[in-house]
C-alpha positions as CSV (number, residue, x, y, z in Angstrom):
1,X,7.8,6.1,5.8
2,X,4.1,6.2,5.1
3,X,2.1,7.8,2.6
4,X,1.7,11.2,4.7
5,X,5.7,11.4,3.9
6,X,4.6,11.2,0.4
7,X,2.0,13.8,0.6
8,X,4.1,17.0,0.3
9,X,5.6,16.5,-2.7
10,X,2.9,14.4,-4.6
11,X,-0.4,15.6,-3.2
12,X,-2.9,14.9,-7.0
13,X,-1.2,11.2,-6.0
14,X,-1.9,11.2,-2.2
15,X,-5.4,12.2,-2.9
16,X,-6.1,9.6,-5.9
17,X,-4.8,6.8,-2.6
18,X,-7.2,9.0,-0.3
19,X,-10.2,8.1,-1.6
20,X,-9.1,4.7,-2.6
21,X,-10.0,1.5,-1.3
22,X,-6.4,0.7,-0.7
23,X,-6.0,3.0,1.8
24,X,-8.5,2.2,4.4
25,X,-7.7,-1.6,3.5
26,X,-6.6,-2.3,7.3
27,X,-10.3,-1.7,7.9
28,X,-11.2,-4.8,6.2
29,X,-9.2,-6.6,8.3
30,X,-11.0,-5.3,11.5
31,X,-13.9,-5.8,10.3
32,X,-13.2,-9.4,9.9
33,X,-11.2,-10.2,12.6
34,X,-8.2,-11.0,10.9
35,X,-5.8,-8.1,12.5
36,X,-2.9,-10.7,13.7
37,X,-3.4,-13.3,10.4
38,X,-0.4,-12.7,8.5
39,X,-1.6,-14.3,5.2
40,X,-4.1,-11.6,5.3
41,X,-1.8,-8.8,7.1
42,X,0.4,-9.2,4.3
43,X,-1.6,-7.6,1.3
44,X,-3.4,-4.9,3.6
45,X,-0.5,-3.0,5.3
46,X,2.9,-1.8,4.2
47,X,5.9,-3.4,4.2
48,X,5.2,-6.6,6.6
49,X,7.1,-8.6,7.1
50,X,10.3,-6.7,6.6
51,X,12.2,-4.8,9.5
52,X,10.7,-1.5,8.3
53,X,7.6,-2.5,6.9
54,X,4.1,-2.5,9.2
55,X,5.2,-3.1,12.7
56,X,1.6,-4.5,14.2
57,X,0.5,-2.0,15.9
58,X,-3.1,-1.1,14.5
59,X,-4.8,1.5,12.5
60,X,-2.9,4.2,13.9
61,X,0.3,3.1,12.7
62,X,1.6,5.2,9.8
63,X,2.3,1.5,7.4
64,X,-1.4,0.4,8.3
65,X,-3.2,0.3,5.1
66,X,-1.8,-0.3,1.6
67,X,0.0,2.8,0.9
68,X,2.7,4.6,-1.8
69,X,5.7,1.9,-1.0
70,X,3.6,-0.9,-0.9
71,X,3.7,-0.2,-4.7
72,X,6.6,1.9,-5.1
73,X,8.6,0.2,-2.6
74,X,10.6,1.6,-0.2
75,X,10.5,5.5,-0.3
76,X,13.3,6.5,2.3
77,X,16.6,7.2,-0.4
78,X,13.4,8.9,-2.9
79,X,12.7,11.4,0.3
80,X,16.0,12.0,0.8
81,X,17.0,12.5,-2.6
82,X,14.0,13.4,-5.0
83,X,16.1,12.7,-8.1
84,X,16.6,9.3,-7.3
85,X,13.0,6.9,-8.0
86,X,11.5,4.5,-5.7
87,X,12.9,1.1,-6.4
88,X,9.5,-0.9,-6.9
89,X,7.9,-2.1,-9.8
90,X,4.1,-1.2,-9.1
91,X,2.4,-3.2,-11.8
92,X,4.1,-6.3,-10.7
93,X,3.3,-5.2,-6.9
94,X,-0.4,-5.2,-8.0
95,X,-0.3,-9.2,-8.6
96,X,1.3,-10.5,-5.6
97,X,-1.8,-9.3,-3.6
98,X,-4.3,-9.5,-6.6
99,X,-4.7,-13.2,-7.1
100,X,-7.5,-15.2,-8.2
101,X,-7.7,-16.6,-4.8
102,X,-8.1,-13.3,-3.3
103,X,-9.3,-10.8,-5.7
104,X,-11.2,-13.3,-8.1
105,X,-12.5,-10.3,-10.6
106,X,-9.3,-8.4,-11.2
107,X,-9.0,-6.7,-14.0
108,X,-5.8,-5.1,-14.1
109,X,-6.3,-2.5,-16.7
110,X,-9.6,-1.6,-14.8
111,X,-8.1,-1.8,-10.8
112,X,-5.3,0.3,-12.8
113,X,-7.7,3.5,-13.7
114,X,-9.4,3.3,-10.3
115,X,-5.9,4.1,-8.6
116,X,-4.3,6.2,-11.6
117,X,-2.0,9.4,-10.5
């Protein structure tokens, strides 16, 4: 869906992502080249490699960047039924991209209050 679907119905959480780092993450990949590496693809977009998830196609594209599913999980049956919460487990989302490999000085109680909403 993206996170503009979100935005509606939880705009104090869609601007907490705004002005995050997470959502102008595809960026990062631009700026290193790294668009089509799907190691790195992986962590900075929404949803790839599923069937719905981030489709390739750029910035533009409403799963580019890491947005509300990509720690929510899938928002489609919340949209259409607002009484029923996103599947995803977002503190365990945070660690399958925030590895010591990758994100060397995570802290996740810190990294947590930068993103709370």
């Amino acid at each position: 869906m993206g996170a503009e679907t979100c935005k509606p119905c939880h705009e104090r959480a869609h601007a907490a992502w705004a002005g995050s780092r997470h959502a102008a993450s595809f960026r990062d990949l631009e700026k290193d080249g790294r668009v089509h590496d799907p190691d790195c693809v992986s962590c900075h977009v929404t949803g790839f490699p599923a069937e719905s998830g981030y489709a390739g196609q750029g910035a533009r594209e409403p799963l580019a960047n890491v947005g509300c599913e990509s720690c929510h999980g899938p928002g489609g049956e919340h949209a259409a039924n607002p009484a029923k919460k996103p599947p995803g487990d977002a503190k365990a989302a945070c660690a399958t991209c925030h590895t010591p490999e990758h994100s060397p000085k995570y802290d996740p109680e810190r990294y947590a209050a930068a993103i709370r909403h």
